[in-house]
ZAMARGU-4260 file (C-alpha; in steps of 0.2 Angstrom, whole numbers, plus 5000, padded with zeros to 4 digits):
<rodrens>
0) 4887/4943/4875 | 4900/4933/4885 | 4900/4940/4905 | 4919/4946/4913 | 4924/4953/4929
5) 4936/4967/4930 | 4949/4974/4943 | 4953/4990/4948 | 4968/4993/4958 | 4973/5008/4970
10) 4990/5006/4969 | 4994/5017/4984 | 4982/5007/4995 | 4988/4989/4988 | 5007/4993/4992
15) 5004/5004/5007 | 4995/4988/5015 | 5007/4976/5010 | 5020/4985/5018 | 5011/4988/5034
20) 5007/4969/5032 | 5027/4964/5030 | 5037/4978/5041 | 5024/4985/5052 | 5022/5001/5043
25) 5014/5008/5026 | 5031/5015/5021 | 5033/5010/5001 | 5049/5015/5000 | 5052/5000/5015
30) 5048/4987/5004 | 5052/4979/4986 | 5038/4970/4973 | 5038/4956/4958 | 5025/4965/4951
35) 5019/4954/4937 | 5017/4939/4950 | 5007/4948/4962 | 4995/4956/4947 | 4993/4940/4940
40) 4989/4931/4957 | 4974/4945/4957 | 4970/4940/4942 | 4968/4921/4946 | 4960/4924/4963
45) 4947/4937/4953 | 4943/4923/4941 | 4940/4910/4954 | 4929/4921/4965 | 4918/4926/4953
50) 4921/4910/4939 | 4922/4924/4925 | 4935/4926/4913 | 4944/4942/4918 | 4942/4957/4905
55) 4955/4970/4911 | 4967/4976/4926 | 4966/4996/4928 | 4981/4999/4936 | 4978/5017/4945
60) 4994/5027/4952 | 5002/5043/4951 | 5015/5046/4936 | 5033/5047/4946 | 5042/5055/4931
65) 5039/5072/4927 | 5021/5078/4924 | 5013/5062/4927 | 5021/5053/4915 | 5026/5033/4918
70) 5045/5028/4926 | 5052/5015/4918 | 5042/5001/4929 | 5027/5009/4926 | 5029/5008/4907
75) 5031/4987/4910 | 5017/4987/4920 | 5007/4997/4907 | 5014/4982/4894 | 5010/4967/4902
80) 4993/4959/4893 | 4976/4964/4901 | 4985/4977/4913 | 4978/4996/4908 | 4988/5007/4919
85) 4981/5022/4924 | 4991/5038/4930 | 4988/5053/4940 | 5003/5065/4944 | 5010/5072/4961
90) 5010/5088/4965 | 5026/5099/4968 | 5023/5095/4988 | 5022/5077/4984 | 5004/5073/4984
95) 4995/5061/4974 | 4982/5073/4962 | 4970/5063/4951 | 4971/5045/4954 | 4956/5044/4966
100) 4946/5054/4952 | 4951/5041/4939 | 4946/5026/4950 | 4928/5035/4951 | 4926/5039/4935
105) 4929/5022/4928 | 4919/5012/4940 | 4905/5023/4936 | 4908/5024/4915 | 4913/5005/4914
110) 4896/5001/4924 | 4885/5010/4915 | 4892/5003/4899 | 4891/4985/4906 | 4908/4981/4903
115) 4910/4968/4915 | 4897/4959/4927 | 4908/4959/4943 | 4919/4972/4948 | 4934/4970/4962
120) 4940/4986/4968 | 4958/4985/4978 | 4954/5000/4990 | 4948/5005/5006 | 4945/5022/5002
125) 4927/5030/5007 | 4929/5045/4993 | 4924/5029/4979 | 4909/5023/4988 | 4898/5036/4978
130) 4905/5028/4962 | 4904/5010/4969 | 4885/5014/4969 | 4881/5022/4952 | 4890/5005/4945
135) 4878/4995/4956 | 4865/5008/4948 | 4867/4999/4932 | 4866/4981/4937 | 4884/4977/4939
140) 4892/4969/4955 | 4906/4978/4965 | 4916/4968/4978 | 4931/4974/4986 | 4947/4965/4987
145) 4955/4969/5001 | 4975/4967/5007 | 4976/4958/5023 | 4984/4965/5037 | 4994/4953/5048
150) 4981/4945/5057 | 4972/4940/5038 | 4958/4949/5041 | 4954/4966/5029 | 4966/4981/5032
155) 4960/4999/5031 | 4943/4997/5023 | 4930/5012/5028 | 4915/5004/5035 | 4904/5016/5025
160) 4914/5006/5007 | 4910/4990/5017 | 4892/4992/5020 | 4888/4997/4999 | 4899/4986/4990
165) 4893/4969/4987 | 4905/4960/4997 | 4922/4959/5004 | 4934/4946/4999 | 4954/4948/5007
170) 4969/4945/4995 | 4976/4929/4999 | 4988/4934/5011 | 5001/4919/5003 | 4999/4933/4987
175) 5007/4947/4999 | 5022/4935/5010 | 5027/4928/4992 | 5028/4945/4982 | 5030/4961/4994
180) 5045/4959/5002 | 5056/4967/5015 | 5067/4978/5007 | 5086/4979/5015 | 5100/4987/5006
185) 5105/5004/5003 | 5095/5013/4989 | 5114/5019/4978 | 5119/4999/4982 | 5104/4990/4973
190) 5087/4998/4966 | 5082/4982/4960 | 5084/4965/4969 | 5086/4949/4959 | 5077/4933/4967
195) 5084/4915/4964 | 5073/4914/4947 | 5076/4928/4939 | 5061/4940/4945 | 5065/4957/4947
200) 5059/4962/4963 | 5058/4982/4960 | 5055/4995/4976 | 5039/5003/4979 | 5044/5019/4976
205) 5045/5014/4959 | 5062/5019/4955 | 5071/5019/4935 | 5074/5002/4930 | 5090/4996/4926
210) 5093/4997/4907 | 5089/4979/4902 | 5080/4976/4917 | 5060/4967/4916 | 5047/4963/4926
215) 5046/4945/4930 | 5042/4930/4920 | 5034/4916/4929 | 5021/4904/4928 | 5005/4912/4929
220) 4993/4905/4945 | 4976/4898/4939 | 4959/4898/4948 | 4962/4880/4955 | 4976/4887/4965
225) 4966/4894/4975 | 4950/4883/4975 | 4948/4874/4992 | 4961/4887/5001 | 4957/4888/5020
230) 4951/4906/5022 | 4961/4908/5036 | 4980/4906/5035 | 4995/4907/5047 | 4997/4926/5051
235) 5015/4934/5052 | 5022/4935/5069 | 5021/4951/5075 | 5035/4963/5077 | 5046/4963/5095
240) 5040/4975/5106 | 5058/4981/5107 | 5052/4996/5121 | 5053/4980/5133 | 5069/4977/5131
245) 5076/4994/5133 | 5076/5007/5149 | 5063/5020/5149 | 5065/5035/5137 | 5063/5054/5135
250) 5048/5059/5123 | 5040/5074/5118 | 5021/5078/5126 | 5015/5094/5122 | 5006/5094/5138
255) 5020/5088/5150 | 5035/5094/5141 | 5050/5080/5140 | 5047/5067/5151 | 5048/5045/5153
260) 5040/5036/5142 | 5032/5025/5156 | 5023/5041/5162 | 5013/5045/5143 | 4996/5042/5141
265) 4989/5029/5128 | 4988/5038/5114 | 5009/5046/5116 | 5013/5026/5117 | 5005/5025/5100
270) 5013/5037/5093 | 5031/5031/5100 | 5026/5015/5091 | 5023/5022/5075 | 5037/5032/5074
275) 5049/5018/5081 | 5040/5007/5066 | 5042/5021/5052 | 5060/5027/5057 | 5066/5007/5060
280) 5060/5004/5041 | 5067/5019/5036 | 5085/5017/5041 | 5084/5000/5033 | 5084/5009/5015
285) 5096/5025/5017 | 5114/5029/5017 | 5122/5040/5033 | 5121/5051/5020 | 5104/5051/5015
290) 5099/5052/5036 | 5109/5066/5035 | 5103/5077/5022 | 5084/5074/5029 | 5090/5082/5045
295) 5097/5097/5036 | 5079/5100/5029 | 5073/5100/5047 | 5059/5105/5052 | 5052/5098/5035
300) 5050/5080/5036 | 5050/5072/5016 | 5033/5070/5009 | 5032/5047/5010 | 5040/5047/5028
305) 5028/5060/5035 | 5012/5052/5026 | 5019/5034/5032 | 5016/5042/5050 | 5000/5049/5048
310) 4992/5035/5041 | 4999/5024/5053 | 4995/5033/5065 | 4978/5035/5059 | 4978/5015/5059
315) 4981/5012/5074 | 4970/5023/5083 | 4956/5020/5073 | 4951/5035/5065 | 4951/5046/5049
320) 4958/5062/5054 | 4972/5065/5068 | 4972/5078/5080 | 4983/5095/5079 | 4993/5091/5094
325) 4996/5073/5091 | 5000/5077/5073 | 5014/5091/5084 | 5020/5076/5093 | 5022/5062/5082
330) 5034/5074/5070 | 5042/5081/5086 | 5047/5061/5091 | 5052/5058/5072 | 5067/5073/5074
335) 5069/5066/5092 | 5073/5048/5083 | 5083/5055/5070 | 5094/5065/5083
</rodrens>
């Protein structure tokens, strides 16, 4: 029986990463992707790693159309050859329901079947490492492939995934810089933005294509691309401290009331940071318009952008769950931004 590897993709954690990677934060809606030339440079770096012909791509997100079903994007992804997309669905409040589920379920079905002999999982997240061990369980391999964060170095993998997989190997970060891009014009102005060869570069919120639109064509990389890469490539230069450029400012402390900035404790910096990062990113995607209607909603900050804090936030401190009163204050600077 000839031997494969396999790759399952957590599509939130992949372009979460890659936006923290390429504007500082893990806002999706802040960047836009070629989609087919970043799933077939995984492919070829999955096929080098492991010198096995790749079997499948299972493509795990959340269905944005109503009840979970595909957006138009989705549907090109689902067609493009070896790609299996797998969809959850969002709840009314905007959560992702069922994808993690998914992932499980096939790491642990496809092991025991012996569908492939090395498995690469594109996640960080500690709910699979059950699953990554009843695949193990039946003689298959797991290794994680992880997103590189801007240093090069494996971004938001739990320790506890680290320490059961097999190995970790990090994305080539050239796979990231070439295909997740910066995304800078108004949403109503272009939902799809056309490179100088022709590849649709779609945003990560995965909005309605265009009728006639498609998903890239290009070249497809090959394993030798990447045989002899240096491990470690240049990092991106990190963003301006813009706080050292500007006179000291009034922020929220829920223990000291309104107050300098200069006069916060470490953690209150953070969080300034973060909501500077989320809120700069933002702004880069919306109309007047747009800003304005989010503030009429107040105190009810939309679903991506208050999930964008949180995990960065969480990223930078270096934990799992965040505090009530720094949750209170990180929204309470977001209104203070907006206003």
């Amino acid at each position: 029986m000839r031997s494969y590897c396999a790759v399952y993709v957590d599509v939130g954690y992949l372009l979460a990463s890659a936006a923290t990677r390429v504007t500082g934060t893990s806002l999706r809606g802040g960047v836009t992707i070629v989609y087919r030339e970043l799933i077939e440079a995984l492919i070829a770096q999955a096929e080098a790693e492991s010198g096995l012909p790749l079997l499948r791509v299972n493509w795990y997100d959340a269905g944005s159309s109503t009840g979970g079903a595909p957006d138009g994007y989705q549907e090109q992804i689902g067609m493009l050859p070896r790609v299996k997309l797998r969809l959850g669905r969002m709840s009314p409040g905007g959560e992702q329901k069922g994808v993690d589920l998914r992932i499980g379920l096939d790491l642990a079905t496809h092991g025991r079947n012996r569908l492939a002999d090395v498995m690469y999982l594109v996640s960080g997240d500690d709910d699979l490492t059950e699953a990554v061990e009843e695949a193990q369980g039946h003689g298959v391999q797991v290794v994680l492939l992880a997103a590189p964060n801007a240093q090069g170095r494996a971004h938001a993998v739990s320790r506890h995934l680290q320490r059961e997989a097999d190995g970790i190997v990090v994305i080539d970060p050239l796979t990231i810089d070439r295909n997740v891009r910066a995304r800078k014009a108004p949403v109503e102005v272009a939902d799809a933005a056309t490179s100088a060869d022709g590849a649709v570069a779609v945003n990560g919120s995965s909005s309605t294509p265009a009728k006639g639109a498609a998903i890239a064509s290009v070249p497809r990389p090959t394993p030798a691309d990447f045989a002899g890469r240096k491990a470690s490539l240049p990092a991106l230069p990190k963003p301006v401290d813009h706080r050292l450029t500007r006179p000291p400012e009034l922020v929220y402390s829920s223990t000291t009331g309104v107050g300098s900035i200069d006069h916060l404790g470490p953690d209150d910096r953070l969080i300034d940071e973060v909501v500077r990062g989320v809120v700069g990113t933002w702004k880069k995607t919306i109309t007047e318009a747009e800003r304005r209607s989010v503030v009429s909603e107040r105190p009810n900050i939309p679903r991506e952008l208050d999930k964008a804090l949180l995990v960065d936030l969480s990223d930078r401190l270096g934990v799992y769950d965040i505090d009530e009163r720094s949750r209170f204050v990180l929204r309470e600077r977001f209104w203070q931004l907006l206003d």
